[in-house]
Structure formats: structure tokens, C-alpha cells
C-alpha positions in Angstrom: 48.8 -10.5 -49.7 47.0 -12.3 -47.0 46.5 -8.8 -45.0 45.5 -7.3 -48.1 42.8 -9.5 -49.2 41.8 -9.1 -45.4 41.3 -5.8 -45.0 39.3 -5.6 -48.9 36.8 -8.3 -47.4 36.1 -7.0 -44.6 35.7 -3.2 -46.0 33.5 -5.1 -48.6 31.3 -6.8 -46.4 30.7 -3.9 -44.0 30.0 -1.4 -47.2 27.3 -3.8 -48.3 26.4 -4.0 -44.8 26.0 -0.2 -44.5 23.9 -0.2 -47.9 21.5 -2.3 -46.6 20.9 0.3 -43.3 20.5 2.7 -46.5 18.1 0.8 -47.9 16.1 0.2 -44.8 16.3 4.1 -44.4 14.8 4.4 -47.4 11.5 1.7 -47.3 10.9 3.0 -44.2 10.9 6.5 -45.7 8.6 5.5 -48.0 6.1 3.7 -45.3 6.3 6.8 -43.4 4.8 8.4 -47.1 2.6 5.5 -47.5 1.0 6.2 -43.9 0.8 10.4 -44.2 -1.4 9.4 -47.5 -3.3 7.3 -45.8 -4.2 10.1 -43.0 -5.3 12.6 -46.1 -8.6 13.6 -47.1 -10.6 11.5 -49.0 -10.8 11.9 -53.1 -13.8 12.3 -54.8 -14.2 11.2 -58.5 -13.3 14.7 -60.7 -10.6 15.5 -57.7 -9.0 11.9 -58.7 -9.0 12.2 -62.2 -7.2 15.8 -61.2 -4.8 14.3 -59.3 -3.9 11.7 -61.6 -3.0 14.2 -64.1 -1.0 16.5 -61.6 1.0 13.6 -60.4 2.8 9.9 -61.0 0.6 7.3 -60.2 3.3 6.0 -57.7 3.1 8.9 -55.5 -0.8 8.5 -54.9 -1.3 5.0 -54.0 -2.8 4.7 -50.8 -4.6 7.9 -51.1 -7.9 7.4 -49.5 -10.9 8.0 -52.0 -14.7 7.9 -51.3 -16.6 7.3 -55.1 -19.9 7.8 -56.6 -20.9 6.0 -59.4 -22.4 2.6 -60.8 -21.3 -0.7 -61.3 -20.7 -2.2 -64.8 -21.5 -5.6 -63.2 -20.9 -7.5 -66.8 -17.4 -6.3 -67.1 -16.3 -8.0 -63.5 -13.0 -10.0 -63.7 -12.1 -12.8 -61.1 -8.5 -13.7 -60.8 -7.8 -16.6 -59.5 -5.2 -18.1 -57.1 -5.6 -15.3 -54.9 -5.3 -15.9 -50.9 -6.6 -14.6 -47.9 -5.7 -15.8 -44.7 -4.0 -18.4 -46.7 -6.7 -19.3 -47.9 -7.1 -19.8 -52.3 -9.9 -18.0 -54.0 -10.1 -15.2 -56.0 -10.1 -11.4 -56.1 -13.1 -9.8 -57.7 -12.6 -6.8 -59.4 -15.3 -4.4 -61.1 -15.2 -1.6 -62.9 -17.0 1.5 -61.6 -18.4 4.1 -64.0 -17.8 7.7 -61.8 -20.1 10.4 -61.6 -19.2 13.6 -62.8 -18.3 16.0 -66.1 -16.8 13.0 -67.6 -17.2 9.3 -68.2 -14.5 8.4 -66.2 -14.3 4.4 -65.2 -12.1 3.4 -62.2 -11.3 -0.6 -61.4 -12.4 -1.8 -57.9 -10.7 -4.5 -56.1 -13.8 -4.7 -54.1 -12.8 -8.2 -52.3 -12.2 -11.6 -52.2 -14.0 -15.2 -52.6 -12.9 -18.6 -51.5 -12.7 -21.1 -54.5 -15.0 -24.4 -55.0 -12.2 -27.4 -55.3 -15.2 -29.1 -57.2 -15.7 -27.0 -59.7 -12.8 -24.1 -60.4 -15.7 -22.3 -62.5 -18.3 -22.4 -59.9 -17.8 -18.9 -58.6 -19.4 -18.2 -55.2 -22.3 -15.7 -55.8 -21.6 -11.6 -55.2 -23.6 -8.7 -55.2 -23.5 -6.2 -57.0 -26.0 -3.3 -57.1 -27.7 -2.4 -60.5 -28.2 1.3 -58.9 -25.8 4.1 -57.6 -23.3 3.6 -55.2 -20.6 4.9 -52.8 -17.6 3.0 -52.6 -14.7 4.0 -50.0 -11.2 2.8 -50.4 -7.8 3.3 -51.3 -6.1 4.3 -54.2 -3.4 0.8 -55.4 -1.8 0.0 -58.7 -2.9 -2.7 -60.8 -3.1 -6.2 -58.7 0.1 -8.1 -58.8 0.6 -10.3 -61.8 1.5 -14.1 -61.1 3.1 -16.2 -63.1 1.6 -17.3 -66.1 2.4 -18.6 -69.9 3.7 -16.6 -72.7 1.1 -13.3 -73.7 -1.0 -15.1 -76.1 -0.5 -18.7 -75.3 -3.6 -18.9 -73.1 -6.0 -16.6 -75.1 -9.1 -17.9 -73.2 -7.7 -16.5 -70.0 -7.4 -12.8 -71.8 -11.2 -12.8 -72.3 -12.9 -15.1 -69.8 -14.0 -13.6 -66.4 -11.9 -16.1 -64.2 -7.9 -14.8 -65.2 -4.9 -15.4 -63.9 -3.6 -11.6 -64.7 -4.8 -8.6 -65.7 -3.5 -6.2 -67.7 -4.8 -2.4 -67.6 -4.0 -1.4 -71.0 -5.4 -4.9 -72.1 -8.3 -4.3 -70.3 -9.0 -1.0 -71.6 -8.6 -1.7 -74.6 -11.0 -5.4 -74.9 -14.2 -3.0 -73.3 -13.4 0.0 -74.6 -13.8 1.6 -71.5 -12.0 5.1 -70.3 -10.2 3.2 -67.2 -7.8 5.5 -65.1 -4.5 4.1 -64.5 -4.9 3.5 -60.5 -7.3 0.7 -59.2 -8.8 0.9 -55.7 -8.4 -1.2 -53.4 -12.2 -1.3 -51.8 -12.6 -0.9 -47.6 -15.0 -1.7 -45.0 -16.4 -4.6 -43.3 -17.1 -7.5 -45.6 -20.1 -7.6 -47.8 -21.8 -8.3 -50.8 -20.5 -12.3 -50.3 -16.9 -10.6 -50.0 -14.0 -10.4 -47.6 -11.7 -7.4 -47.3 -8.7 -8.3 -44.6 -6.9 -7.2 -47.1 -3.0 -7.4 -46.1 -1.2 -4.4 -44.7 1.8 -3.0 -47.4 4.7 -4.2 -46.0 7.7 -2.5 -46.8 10.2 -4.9 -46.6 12.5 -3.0 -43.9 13.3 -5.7 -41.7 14.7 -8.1 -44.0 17.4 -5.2 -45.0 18.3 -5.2 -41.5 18.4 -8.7 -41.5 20.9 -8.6 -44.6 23.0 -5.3 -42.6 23.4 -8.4 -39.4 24.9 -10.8 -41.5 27.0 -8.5 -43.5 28.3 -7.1 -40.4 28.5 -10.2 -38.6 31.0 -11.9 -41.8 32.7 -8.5 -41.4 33.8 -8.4 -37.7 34.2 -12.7 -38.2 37.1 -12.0 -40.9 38.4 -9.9 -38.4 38.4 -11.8 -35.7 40.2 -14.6 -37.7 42.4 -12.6 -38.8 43.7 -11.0 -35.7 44.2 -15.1 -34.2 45.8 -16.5 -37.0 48.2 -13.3 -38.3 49.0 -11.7 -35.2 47.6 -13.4 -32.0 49.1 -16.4 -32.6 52.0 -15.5 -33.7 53.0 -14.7 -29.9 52.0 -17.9 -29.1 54.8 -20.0 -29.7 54.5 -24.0 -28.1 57.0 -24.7 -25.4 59.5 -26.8 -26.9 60.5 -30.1 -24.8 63.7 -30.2 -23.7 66.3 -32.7 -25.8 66.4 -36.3 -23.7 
């Protein structure tokens, strides 16, 4: 029984070892995608809305994209606890009204803003052009969502400009705007009264190699114990003292 329980750990823990390598394999596959997107051509607004018909939204993000349009400044949301250089503030996001056939409206993370620890409202002052503009970045999903209260327990923070969240559908729906389903993630040096170090996409492949080290590591240790205590030592008998 002993041996038998030994040899299923071990097998275990170097399978789950193995399908963390797998895993790495794959993240890295999909930086590898990430950065051949990144090298492409730039978008333009009606070759966006073209692509984002023709294919998952997934499978563009990190598409570069260079805009025309104009900023529809009273629709900006600010969400707050955002960092940068671990630093809390928030992340400004705008919508963008494209030009082109059709009155398609794209969301711009154009930046971020350092908070006032005075006054959380007090929101440090950003420009934003009333005429056209030309806006270079990179196709993202929607920001990450922290944690919050139940959907509808904080109604305030569903309509006011500072939010902890923010929910596409929700947002298209409360301005009635035609928002696409990709955000941008705006690039270039900082301006405006905003910073843009944003952080690189990290995808996560050295902590599976991290998990394969330990798995492997418990592997060969249960067999190392096991080959001193089952068999090693059996040949290792102490030398019995001779009768007085």
C-alpha cells in the first residue's frame, strides 16, 4: 500500500507539474499574439468598426488604432482607486464620437490623475478639446472592475462621474450613445493634465513556472523519501552489540 500511494503521489504531482509548463506554453503563446498585434498597422475609425464585426473582441485587443473624431467631454467618467506607479488616483475615461459613414462612439482610457486626500471630489483639472482630434492608441477591453457592493446598492456611483466600475452595456445604455464594445487604451507622452505609463500586459507565465518548480520539486522529494525509508534503509541494518 505504502508503494502504491507512492508512486500515485508522485505521478500526481509531476502531471500537475507538467500542466503548469502547458500552461506557461500557452500565455506565452498568447503574449507572442499580443505583441504581433501590437507590430500591425494602425486602425482607423470605419476599419475598426469592420473589424469588430469580422472578429471577437478578444482577438483584437492590443491592435493599434489612430482616431478621428471629437470629444463628448460631458459624458467623461473618472474611476477611482486607480494606481499608477503605486500611486491612487483615477483613470479618466471619455467617449469619442468617430468620424465617418456612421455615428460610431468609441470609449478612451485617455490617462490617469492623482487623487486630492482633501477632498475625494476635487478632481484635478483635464483638458479636453471642444474641436476635432486625433487620438493614437490601443485597442483594450473594458477597464478591470474592482470590488464593489451589490448592482444597485450604490446607485449614485451608476450615474455620478467619479465610479468605482463601469459597465459598457450600462453605459450605453444611461447616454444612449452607439459605444463599440472595445475601449482604447490612449498613447503618447502625458498631456492634457494626464499620465499614460500605463503598465505593460503581463501574462502571467512565470508564476506557472513557479507552480511547475514546486510541483516537481514535491515530486522528486516523495521520491527521494521513499527510496531512504522503503529500500535504502532497509540494507542498513545497526550492528548489533555483542551479548556481555
Amino acid at each position: 500500500m505504502i508503494t502504491l500511494a507512492a508512486v500515485l503521489a508522485i505521478v500526481g504531482t509531476a502531471a500537475l507539474g507538467r500542466w503548469q509548463l502547458d500552461r506557461a506554453a500557452q500565455k506565452q503563446a498568447l503574449a507572442a499574439a499580443i505583441e504581433a498585434r501590437g507590430q500591425q498597422a494602425p486602425l482607423d475609425g470605419p476599419a475598426l468598426e469592420q473589424a469588430l464585426q469580422k472578429a471577437p473582441a478578444a482577438d483584437l485587443v492590443h491592435r493599434p488604432v489612430t482616431l478621428q473624431g471629437r470629444w463628448l467631454a460631458p459624458h467623461t467618467v473618472y474611476l477611482d482607486n486607480r494606481q499608477m506607479h503605486g500611486r491612487p488616483g483615477f483613470f479618466v475615461l471619455t467617449p469619442l464620437a468617430l468620424d465617418g459613414p456612421t455615428p460610431a462612439v468609441v470609449l478612451v482610457q485617455r490617462g490617469w490623475i492623482p487623487r486630492n486626500f482633501q477632498d475625494r471630489t476635487a478632481l484635478a483639472p483635464v483638458a479636453t478639446p471642444a474641436g476635432p482630434v486625433a487620438v493614437a492608441g490601443l485597442l483594450a477591453l473594458a477597464p478591470a472592475r474592482l470590488y464593489e457592493m451589490a448592482p444597485g446598492a450604490d446607485p449614485v456611483s451608476e450615474t455620478s462621474p467619479i465610479r468605482q466600475n463601469l459597465d459598457m452595456a450600462h453605459f450605453r445604455a444611461q447616454t444612449g450613445l452607439p459605444v463599440l464594445a472595445m475601449s482604447v487604451l490612449q498613447t503618447g507622452a502625458d498631456s492634457e493634465g494626464l499620465q499614460r505609463d500605463w503598465p505593460r500586459i503581463d501574462a502571467g507565465v512565470d508564476k506557472h513556472y513557479g507552480y511547475a518548480f514546486q510541483w516537481f520539486g514535491i515530486s522528486l522529494l516523495m521520491a527521494v523519501l521513499y527510496v531512504w525509508f522503503q529500500l535504502f534503509r532497509r540494507f542498513i541494518r545497526p550492528r548489533q552489540q555483542p551479548a556481555a
